[in-house]
C-alpha positions as CSV (number, residue, x, y, z in Angstrom):
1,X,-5.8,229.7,172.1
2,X,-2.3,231.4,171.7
3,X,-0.8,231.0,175.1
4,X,0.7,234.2,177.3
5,X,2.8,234.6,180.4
6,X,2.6,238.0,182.1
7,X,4.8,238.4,184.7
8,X,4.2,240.6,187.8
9,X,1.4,243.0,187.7
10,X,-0.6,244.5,190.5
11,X,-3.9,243.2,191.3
12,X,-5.7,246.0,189.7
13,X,-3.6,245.8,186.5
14,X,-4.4,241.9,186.5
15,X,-8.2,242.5,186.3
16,X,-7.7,244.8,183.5
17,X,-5.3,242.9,181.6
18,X,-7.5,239.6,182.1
19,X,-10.7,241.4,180.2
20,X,-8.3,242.9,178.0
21,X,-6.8,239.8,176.7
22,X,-9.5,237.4,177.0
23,X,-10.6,236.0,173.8
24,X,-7.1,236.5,172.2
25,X,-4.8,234.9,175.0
26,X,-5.0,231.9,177.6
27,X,-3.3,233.8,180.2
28,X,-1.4,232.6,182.9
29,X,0.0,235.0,185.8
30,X,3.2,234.4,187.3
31,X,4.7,236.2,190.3
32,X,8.6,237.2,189.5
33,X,10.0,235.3,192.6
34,X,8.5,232.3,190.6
35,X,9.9,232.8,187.5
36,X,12.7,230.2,188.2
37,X,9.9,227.4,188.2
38,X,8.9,228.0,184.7
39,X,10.4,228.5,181.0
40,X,9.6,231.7,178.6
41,X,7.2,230.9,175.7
42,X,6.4,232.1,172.9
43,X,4.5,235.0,174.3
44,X,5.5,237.2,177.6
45,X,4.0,240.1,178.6
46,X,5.7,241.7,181.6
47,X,4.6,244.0,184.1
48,X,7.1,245.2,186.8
49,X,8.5,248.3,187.9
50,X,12.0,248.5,185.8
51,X,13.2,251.5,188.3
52,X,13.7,248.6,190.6
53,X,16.8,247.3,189.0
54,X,17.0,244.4,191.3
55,X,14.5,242.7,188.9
56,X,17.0,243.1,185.8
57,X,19.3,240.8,186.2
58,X,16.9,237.7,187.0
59,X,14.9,238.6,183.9
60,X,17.3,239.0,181.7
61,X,19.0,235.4,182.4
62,X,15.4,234.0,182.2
63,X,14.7,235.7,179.0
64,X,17.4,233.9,177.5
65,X,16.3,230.8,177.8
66,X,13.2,231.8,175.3
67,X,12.3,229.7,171.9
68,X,13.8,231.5,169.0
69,X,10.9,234.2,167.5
70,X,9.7,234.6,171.1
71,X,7.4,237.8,171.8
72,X,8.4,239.7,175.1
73,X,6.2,242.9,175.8
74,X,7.3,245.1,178.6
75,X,4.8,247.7,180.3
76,X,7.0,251.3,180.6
77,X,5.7,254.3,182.0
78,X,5.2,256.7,179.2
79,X,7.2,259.1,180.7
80,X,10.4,257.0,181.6
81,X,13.4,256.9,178.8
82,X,15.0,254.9,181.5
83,X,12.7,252.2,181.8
84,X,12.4,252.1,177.8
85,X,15.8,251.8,177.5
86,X,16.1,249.5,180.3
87,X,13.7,246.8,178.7
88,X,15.2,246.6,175.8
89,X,18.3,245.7,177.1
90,X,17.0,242.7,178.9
91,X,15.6,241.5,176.0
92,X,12.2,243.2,175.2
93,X,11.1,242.8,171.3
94,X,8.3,245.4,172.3
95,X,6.9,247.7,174.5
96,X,3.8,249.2,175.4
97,X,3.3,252.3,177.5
98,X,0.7,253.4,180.3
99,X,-1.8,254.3,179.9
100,X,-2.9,250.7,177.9
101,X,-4.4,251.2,175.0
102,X,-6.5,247.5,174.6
103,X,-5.6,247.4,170.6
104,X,-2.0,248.7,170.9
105,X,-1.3,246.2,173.5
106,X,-2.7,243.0,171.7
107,X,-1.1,244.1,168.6
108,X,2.2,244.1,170.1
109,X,1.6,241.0,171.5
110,X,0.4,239.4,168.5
111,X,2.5,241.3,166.0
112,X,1.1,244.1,163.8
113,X,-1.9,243.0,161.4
114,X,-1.0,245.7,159.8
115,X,2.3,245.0,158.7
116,X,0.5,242.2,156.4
117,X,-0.7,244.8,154.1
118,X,2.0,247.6,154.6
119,X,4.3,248.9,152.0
120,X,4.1,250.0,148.4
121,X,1.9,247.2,146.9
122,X,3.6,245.5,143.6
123,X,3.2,247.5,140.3
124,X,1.1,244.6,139.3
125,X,-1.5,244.7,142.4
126,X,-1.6,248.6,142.2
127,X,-2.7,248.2,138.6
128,X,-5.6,245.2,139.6
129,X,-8.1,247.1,140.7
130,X,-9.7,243.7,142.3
131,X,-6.9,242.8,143.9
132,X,-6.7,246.5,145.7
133,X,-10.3,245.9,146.1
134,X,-9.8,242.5,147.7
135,X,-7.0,243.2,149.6
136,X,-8.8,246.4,151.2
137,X,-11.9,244.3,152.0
138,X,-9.2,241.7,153.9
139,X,-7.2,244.4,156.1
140,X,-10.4,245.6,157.2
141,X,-11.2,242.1,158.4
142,X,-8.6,241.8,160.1
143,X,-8.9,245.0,161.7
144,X,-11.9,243.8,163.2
145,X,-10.9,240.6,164.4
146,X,-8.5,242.2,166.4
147,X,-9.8,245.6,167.2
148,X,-13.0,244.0,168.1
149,X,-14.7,245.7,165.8
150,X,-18.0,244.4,163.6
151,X,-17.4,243.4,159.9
152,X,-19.4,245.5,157.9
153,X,-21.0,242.8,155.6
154,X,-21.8,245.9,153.1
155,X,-18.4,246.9,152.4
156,X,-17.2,243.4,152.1
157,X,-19.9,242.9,148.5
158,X,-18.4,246.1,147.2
159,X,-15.1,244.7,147.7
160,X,-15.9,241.8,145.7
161,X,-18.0,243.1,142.6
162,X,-13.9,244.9,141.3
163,X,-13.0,241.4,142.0
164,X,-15.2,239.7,140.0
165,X,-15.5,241.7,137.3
166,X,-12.0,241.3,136.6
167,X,-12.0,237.2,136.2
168,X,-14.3,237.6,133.8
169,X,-12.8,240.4,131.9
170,X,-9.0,239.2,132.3
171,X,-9.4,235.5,133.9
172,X,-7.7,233.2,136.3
173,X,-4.3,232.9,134.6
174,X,-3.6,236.7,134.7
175,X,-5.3,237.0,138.7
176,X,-2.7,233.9,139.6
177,X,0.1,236.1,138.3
178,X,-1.0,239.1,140.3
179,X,-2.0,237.2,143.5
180,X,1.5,236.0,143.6
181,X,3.3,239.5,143.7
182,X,1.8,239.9,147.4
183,X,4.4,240.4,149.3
184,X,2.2,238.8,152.4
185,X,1.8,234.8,152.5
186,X,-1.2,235.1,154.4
187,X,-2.8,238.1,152.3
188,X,-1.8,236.0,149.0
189,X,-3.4,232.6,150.3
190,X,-6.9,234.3,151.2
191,X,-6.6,236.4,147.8
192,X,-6.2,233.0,145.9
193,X,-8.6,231.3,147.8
194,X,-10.8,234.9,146.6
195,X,-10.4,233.9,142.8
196,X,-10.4,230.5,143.2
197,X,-13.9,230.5,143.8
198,X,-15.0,233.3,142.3
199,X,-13.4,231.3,138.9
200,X,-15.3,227.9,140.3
201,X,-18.1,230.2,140.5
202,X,-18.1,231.4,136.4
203,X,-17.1,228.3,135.6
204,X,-20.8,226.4,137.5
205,X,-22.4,229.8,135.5
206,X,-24.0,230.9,138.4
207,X,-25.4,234.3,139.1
208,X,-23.2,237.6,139.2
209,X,-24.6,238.0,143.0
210,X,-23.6,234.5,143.9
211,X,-20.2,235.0,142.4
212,X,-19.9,238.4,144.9
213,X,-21.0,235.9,147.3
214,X,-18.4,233.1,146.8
215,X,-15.7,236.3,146.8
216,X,-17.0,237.2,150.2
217,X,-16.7,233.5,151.1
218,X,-12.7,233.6,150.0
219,X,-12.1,236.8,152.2
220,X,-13.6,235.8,155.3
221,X,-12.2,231.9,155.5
222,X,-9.5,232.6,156.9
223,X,-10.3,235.7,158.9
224,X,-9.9,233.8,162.4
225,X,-5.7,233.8,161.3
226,X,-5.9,237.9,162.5
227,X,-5.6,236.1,166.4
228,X,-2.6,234.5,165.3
229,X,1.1,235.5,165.5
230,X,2.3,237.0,163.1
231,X,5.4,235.9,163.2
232,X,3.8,232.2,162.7
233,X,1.9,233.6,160.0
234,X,4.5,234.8,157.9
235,X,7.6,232.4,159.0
236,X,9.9,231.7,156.7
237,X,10.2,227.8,156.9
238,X,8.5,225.0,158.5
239,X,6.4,225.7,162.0
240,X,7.3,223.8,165.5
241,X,4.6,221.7,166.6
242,X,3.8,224.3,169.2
243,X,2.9,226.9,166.2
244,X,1.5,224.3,164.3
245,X,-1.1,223.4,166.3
246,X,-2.0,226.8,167.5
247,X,-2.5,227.7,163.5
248,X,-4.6,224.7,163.6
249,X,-7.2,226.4,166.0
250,X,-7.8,229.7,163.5
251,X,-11.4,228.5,162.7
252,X,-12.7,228.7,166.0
253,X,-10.6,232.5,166.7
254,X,-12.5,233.4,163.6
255,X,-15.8,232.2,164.6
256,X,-15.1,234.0,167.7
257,X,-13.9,237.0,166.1
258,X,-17.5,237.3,164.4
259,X,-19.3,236.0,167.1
260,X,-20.6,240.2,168.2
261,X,-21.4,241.1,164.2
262,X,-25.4,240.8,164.4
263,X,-27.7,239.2,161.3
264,X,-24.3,237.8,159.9
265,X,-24.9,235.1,157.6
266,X,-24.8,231.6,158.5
267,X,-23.1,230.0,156.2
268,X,-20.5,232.5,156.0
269,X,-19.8,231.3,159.5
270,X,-19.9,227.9,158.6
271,X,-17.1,228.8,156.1
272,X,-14.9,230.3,158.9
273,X,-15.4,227.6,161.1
274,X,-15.1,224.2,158.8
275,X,-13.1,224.9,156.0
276,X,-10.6,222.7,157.0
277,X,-12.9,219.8,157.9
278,X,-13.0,217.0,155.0
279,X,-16.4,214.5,154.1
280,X,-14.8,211.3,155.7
281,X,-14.3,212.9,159.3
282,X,-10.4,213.6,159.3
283,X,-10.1,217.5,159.1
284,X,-10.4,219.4,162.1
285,X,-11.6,221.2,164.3
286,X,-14.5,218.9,164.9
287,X,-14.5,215.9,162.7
288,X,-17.8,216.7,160.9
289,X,-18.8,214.3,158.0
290,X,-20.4,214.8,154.7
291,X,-24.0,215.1,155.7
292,X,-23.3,218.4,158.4
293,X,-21.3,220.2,155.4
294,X,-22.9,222.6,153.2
295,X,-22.0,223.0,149.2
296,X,-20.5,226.4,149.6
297,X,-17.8,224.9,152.5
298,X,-17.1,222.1,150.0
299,X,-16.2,224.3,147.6
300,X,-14.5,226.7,149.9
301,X,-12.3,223.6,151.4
302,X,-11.8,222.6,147.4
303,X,-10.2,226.1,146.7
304,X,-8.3,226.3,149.8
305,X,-6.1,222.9,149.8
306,X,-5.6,223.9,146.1
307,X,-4.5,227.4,146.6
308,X,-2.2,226.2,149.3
309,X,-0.8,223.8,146.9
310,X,0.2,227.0,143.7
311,X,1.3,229.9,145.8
312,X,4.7,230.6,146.4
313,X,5.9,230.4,149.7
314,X,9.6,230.7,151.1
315,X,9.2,227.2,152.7
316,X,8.5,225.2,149.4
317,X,8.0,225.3,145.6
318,X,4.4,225.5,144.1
319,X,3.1,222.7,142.4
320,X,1.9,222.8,139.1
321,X,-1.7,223.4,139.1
322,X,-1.8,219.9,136.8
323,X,0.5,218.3,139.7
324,X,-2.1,220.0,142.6
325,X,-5.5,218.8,140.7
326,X,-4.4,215.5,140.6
327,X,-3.7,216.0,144.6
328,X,-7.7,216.7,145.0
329,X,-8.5,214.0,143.3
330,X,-6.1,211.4,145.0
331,X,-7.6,212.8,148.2
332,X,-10.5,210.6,147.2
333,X,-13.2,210.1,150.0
334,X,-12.1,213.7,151.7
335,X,-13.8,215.8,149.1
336,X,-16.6,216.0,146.9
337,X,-15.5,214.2,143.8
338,X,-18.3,215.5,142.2
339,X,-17.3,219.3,142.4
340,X,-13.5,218.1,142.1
341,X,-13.9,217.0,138.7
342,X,-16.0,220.4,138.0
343,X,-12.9,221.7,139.4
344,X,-10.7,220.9,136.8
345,X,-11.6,223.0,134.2
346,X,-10.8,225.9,136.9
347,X,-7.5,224.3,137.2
348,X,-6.8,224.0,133.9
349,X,-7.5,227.8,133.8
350,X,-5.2,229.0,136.8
């Protein structure tokens, strides 16, 4: 769980911080005289009366010992300029003001999900109408993961029936192309992911129903990534170890994250939660083997190590998808060979 220092606080603002934050943040409370004893992290929230300018100094020298891309979220009083100001000059990248808001202060903490779909979408998205479809249906999910919210299973199958009808009218080649304009890397992985299988799913001529149901399957994967920093998410270059690992736990956030929807569908969940686990007991999070892993997760894994392999990202050139299928099938033992080599037509197509 993405790990969070808050600093001061009064015993009533720890209780309500605690709830607030639990389930997004392992929190750890650290009185200021202690500050010395410790090192920022990635993620500070701090709570101290900043019309006591005796706590300046100390902070800001502390602060500056941060990892580069740190968050540090101070709590102002709404009605103080001074304190605003004040914050920012020892080294605040945010603020929230009393009263809390839950949301606001857990998307300043995590960055905005928002920001992942903001902006004037590319002339080429604007004119897909299942890619404004698809890309609707995600910032809703991820709206939910962090608002707490439920998903609303309903309007994620009307988000995918645009989607689908446009692989079969236009095909995988021309949604590639799209998909690649997004200006998000986290919004373009789940909306390749999205075709992926919803081309897997044309290709295996199953029904149009199951096809909706395979786009749902893309969407949701990855959903658990909403409880993650944004600025891992969209870092330009390679992550630490620290970021690394703490992307490596977005299954279980987004088994979390759906853990309050009632009546939704199990192996929608078991998507979320082992997409990233592999038939021969290496992927993670819990080192399942072939027998415990349904067809729809093998397929969902399938799309997703492919997907990651053909997208542009700022930290690496896409493979060929020629150069990515023959990467699924030295993976051998790891994935179903069987759907891999169904795969390749769908490769051959993106």
């Amino acid at each position: 769980m993405n790990s969070l220092s808050i600093i001061g606080g009064s015993t009533e603002n720890k209780e309500f911080l605690r709830s607030t934050l639990s389930g997004f943040f392992d929190s750890k409370f650290v009185e200021f005289s202690d500050i010395g004893q410790s090192t920022p992290g990635l993620c500070t929230l701090i709570d101290l009366d900043l019309n006591n300018v005796r706590y300046v100094p100390y902070l800001k020298k502390w602060l500056e010992r941060r990892p580069a891309g740190a968050k540090v979220v101070f709590i102002t009083d709404g009605t103080s300029g001074s304190q605003t100001e004040r914050a920012f000059a020892i080294g605040a990248s945010d603020i929230v003001q009393r009263p809390i808001q839950p949301a606001d202060l857990v998307a300043k903490l995590l960055g905005d999900v928002k920001s992942l779909s903001a902006g004037t979408p590319s002339k080429e998205i604007r004119n897909s109408p299942g890619a404004v479809a698809a890309s609707g249906g995600l910032r809703k999910l991820f709206s939910s993961a962090i608002g707490g919210g439920r998903v609303d299973f309903a309007t994620l199958h009307s988000a995918g029936e645009p989607l689908v009808d446009e692989l079969e009218s236009k095909g995988l080649a021309a949604w590639t192309k799209v998909i690649r304009t997004h200006h998000s890397q986290t919004y373009q992985h789940c909306l390749m992911v999205t075709g992926l299988l919803v081309a897997f799913g044309q290709h295996l001529r199953v029904s149009r129903s199951d096809r909706i149901r395979l786009s749902m399957a893309g969407m949701l994967h990855d959903i658990g990534k909403a409880r993650v920093s944004v600025a891992i998410l969209e870092k330009r270059g390679p992550l630490t170890e620290e970021e690394a690992s703490l992307l490596r736990q977005h299954p279980q956030f987004g088994l979390d994250a759906l853990a309050d929807t009632p009546g939704f569908p199990p192996e929608m969940l078991e998507v979320v939660i082992h997409h990233h686990e592999y038939l021969d007991g290496t992927g993670y999070p819990h080192g399942l083997t072939a027998n415990e892993l349904s067809d729809l997760v093998r397929m969902v894994t399938i799309a997703d190590v492919f997907a990651a392999m053909i997208e542009w990202r700022s930290s690496k050139t896409p493979l060929s998808c020629e150069a990515a299928y023959k990467v699924l099938l030295d993976m051998g033992p790891k994935l179903d060979q069987g759907l891999v080599r169904e795969f390749e037509a769908v490769a051959r197509k993106g």
